[in-house]
C-alpha positions in Angstrom: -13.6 11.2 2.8 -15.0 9.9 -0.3 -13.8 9.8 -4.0 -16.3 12.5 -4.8 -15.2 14.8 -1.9 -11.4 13.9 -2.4 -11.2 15.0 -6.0 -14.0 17.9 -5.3 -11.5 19.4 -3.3 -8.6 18.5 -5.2 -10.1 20.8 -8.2 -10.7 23.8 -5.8 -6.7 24.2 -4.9 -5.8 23.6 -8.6 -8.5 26.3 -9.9 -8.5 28.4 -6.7 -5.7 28.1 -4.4 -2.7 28.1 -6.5 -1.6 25.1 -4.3 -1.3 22.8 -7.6 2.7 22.5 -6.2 2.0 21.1 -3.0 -1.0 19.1 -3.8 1.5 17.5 -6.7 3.8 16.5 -4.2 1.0 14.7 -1.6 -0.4 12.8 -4.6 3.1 11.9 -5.3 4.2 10.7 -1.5 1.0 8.9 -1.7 2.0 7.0 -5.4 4.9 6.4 -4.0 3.4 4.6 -0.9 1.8 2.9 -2.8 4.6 1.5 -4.9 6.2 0.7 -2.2 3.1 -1.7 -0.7 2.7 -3.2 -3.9 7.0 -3.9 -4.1 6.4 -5.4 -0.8 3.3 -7.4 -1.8 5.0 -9.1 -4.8 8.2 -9.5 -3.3 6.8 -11.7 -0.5 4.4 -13.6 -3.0 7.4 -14.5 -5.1 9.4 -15.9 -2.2 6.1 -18.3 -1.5 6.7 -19.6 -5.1 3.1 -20.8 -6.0 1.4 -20.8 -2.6 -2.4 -20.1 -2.2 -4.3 -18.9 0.7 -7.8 -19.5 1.2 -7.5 -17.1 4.4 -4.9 -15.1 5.5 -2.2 -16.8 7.6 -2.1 -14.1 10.5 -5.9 -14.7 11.7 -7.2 -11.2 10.5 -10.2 -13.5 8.0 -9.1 -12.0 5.1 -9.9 -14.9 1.9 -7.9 -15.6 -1.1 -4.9 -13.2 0.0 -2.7 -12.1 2.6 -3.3 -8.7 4.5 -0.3 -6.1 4.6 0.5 -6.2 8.4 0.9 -10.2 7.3 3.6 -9.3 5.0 5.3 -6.4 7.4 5.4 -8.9 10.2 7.3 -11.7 7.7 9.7 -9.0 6.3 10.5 -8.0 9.6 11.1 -11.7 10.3 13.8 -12.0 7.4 15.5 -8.5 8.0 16.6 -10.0 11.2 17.8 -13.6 9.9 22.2 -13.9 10.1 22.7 -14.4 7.1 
């Protein structure tokens, strides 16, 4: 689904449907998602420090940044370290 279809449909439950309620709370599980991936994202740039990628480390050919399975596998990693 595209923008245009996305916020198309968006407008006919807010003006039509009455379901402004529910729609608020997908668009809010969805910020919040969001929020989350971009915690996670900073979280495992700032314990690299100053590192740079030219490609990401996990194969996947993504350049200049690391992809988000990259930085679920390395969290994973640490949740299981001792200490």
């Amino acid at each position: 689904m595209n923008a245009k279809r996305l916020n198309e449909s968006h407008r006919r439950l807010f003006i039509n449907g009455g379901l402004d309620i529910l729609l608020w709370g997908v668009q809010k599980a969805e910020r919040q998602f969001a929020e989350a991936r971009e915690e996670r994202r900073a979280q495992f740039f700032a314990s690299l420090k100053d590192a740079r990628f030219e490609v990401c480390p996990c194969g996947c050919g993504l350049k200049g940044d690391v992809c988000d399975s990259h930085i679920a596998i390395v969290n994973a990693q640490n949740e299981q370290l001792p200490f």
